[in-house]
N, C-alpha and C positions, 0 to 999 in steps of 0.2 A: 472323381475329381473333375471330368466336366461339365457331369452335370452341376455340380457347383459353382464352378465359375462362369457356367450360362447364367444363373440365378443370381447368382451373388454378387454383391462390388464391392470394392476394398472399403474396408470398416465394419465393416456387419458383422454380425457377433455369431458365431456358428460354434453348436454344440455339438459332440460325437458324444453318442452314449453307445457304453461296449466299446472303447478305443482300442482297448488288447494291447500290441507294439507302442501305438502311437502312428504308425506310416501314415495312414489319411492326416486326421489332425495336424501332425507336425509339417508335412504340404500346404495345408491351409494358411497354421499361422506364415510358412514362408513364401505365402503371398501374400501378404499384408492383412489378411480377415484378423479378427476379434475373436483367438481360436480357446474354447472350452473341452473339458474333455471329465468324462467318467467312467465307471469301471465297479466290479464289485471288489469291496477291501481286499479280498485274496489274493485277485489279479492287479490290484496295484501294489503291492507287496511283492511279485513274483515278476512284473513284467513292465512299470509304472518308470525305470529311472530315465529313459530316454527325455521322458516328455516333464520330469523334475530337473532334468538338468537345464530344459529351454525356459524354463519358468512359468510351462503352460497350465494354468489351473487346474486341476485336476481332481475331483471329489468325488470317493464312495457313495456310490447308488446300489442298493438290491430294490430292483424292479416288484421284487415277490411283495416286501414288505412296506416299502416307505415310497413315501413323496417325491418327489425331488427336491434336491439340496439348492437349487437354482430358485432365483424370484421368479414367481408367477409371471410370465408372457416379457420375460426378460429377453429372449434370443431373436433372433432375425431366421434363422436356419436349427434344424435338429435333423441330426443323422442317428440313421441306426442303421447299420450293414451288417446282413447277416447275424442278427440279434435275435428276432422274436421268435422264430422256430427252437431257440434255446430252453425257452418260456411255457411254466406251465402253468400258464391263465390265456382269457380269450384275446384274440388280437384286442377286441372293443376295448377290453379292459387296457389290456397293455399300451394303445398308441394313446386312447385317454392318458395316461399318466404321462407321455410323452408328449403332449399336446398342451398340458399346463406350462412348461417350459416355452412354447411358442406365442410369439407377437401375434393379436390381430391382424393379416396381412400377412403375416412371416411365412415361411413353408417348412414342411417334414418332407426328407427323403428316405425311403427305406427302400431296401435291400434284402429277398430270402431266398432259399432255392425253391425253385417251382417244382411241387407234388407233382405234377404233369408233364416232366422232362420226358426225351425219350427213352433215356435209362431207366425209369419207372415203367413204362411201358412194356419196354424188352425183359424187365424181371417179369413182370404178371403173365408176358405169351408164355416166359419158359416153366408160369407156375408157379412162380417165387413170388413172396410178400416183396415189393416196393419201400415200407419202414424199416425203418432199425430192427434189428432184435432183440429180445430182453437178454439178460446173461445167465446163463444156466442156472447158478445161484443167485437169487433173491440180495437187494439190498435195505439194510434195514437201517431205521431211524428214532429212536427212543421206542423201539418196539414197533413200530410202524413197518411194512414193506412204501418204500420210496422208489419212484420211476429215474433211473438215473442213468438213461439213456441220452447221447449228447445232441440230440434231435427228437424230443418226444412229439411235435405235432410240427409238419411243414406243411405251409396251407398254397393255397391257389390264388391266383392274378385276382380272380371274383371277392376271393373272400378279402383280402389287406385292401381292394379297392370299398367294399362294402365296410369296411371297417373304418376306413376313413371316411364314407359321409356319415356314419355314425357318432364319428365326433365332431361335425361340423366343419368339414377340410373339403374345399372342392378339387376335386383331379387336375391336374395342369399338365400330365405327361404322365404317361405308364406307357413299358414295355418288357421286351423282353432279352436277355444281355448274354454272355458268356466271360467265365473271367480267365479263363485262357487262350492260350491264341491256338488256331487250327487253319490246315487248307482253304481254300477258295471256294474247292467244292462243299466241305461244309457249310459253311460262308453261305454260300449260293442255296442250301437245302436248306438250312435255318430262315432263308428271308422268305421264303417261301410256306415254309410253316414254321412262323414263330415261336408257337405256342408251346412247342414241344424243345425249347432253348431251354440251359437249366437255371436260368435263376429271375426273376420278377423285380422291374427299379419300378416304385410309383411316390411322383411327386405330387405333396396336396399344399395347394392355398386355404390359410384358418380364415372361414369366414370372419367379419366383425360382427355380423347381425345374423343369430341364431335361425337356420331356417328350416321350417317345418316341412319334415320329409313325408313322403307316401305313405309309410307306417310308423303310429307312434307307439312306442313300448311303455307299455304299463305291468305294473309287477315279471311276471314271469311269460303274460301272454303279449300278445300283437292283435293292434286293435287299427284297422284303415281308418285314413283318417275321413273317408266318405260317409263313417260308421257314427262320428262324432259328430252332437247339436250343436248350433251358433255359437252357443253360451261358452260350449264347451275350449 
């Protein structure tokens, strides 16, 4: 919420995709913003009446499959907290579809836990995997084995930041956060090294004019762009 309200002024039209409760969202709209909000049908079905009872929009999105339900470059802001580690496709892919929702000019802020907490660390010294674990028994899907672990990929500061110039967002703020509260001396250890804090905010500005990065992707390779002619 503050970083929101740095960003934001009353009127701007701010999307939460993944709302869950509604708690962010329904703050928003009670500060005057232009509050949206989505969710897959399951979770609005299960968890959606708060934010039907304030009247706040509220439409089924699966990220896996579809579009989004919103006009193209309709929003001012797009949140997604603690979303895309849920997600099994590439960040690229996934803030792409989150970015169609975004104003030229508008911003994305997201929200994941950072792979490289020091709790990840302290498993690997004691020898222990850092990931989820699979469940003893296999889950299956019209015959398929399916990954349905509630965290199948959580990535790093580099990669959601590389993820956003990849769709055209320039960084305006990245750091690094905590969502509970602890001592001082903790406090004191985290500002010291960041890095190892558990969770990653990065706010990007959508460019308006498409700009050609150090590498451009062509099919499946990476081709510098030092490598390409005039014409090209």
């Amino acid at each position: 919420m503050d970083t929101i309200t740095r960003y934001a002024p009353e009127g701007d039209k701010v999307l939460e995709v993944g709302a869950a409760y509604g708690f962010t969202i329904l703050t928003v709209q009670s500060l005057g913003l232009d509050a949206y909000a989505s969710d897959m049908e399951c979770g609005i079905a299960a968890y959606g009446d708060a934010m039907a009872a304030r009247s706040l929009p509220l439409l089924a999105w699966d990220l896996h499959r579809h579009a989004a339900p919103f006009p193209a470059g309709s929003m001012d802001v797009v949140l997604a907290s603690e979303v895309l580690e849920h997600l099994q496709m590439s960040l690229r892919a996934a803030i792409g579809k989150l970015a169609a929702c975004c104003r030229p000019g508008g911003l994305l802020i997201i929200t994941v836990p950072n792979l490289l907490r020091l709790e990840s660390w302290r498993r690997m010294i004691r020898g222990k995997d850092p990931q989820e674990s699979f469940p003893d028994v296999a889950s299956f899907e019209r015959g398929v084995v399916r990954d349905g672990r509630c965290h199948p990929r959580e990535p790093t500061m580099s990669e959601v930041v590389d993820a956003f110039g990849e769709n055209n967002f320039r960084v305006i703020e990245r750091r690094y956060f905590s969502a509970c509260e602890r001592s001082w001396i903790k406090d004191a250890c985290y500002s010291v090294v960041p890095a190892l804090d558990a969770h990653c905010l990065v706010v990007g500005m959508r460019e308006a004019v498409p700009v050609l990065a150090d590498k451009v992707r062509i099919g499946q390779g990476v081709v510098h762009r030092s490598g390409l002619n005039q014409s090209t």
